[in-house]
N, C-alpha and C positions, 0 to 999 in steps of 0.2 A: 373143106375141112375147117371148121372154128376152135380154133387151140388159142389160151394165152400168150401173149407175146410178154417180154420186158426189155424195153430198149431207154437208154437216156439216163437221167437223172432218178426215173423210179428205181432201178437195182432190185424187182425182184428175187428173192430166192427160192421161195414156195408158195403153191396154190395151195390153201387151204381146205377151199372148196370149188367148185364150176359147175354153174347149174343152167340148164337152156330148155326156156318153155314154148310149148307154141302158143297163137295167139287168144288161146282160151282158159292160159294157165297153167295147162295140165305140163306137170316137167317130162325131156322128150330125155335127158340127157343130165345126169348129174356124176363127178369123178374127186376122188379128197389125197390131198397131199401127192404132187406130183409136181416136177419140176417145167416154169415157165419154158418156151421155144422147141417145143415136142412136138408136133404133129401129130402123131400116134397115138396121143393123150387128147386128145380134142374130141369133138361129135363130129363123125360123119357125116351126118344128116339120116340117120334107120333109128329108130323106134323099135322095138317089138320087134325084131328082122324084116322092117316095112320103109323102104326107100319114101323119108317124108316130104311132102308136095311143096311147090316152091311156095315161100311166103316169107312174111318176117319173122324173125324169132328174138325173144328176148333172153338174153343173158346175165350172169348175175358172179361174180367170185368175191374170195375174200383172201387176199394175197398177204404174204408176209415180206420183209424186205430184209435186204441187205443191213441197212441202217437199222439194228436192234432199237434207238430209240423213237424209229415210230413205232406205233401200234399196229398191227390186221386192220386193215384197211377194206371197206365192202365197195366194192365197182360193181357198175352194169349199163348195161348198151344193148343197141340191138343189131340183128344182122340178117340178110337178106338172103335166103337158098335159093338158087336158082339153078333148074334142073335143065 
């Protein structure tokens, strides 16, 4: 399961957006406005109701925080399925 986390000094309070491509681009996985530390809320790893193949995947959100005076914020990283 790939879910947003918010731990430390970030103070997360809202995921904007969460989008996860696989390695050719195509998005496998996109969810809007849903609270950081969910599990539930995260990808899988299914596509189209099709268990996707291990590999890396790129990920991408735009979080809001705690501290109204920063701005949405855009992160991305990647992560590793491994079946």
């Amino acid at each position: 399961m790939v879910f947003p986390q918010s731990a430390g000094d970030a103070a997360v309070t809202n995921i904007i957006v969460f989008r996860v491509f696989n390695r050719w681009g195509n998005k496998v996985f996109e969810r809007y406005n849903f609270n950081p530390n969910v599990p539930e809320m995260g990808w899988d790893g299914i596509f189209k109701g099709q268990q996707q193949p291990s590999d890396v995947y790129t990920w991408m959100l735009e979080a809001e925080f705690l501290d109204k005076t920063k701005t949405p914020e855009p992160l991305k990283g990647s992560v590793f399925l491994v079946r």
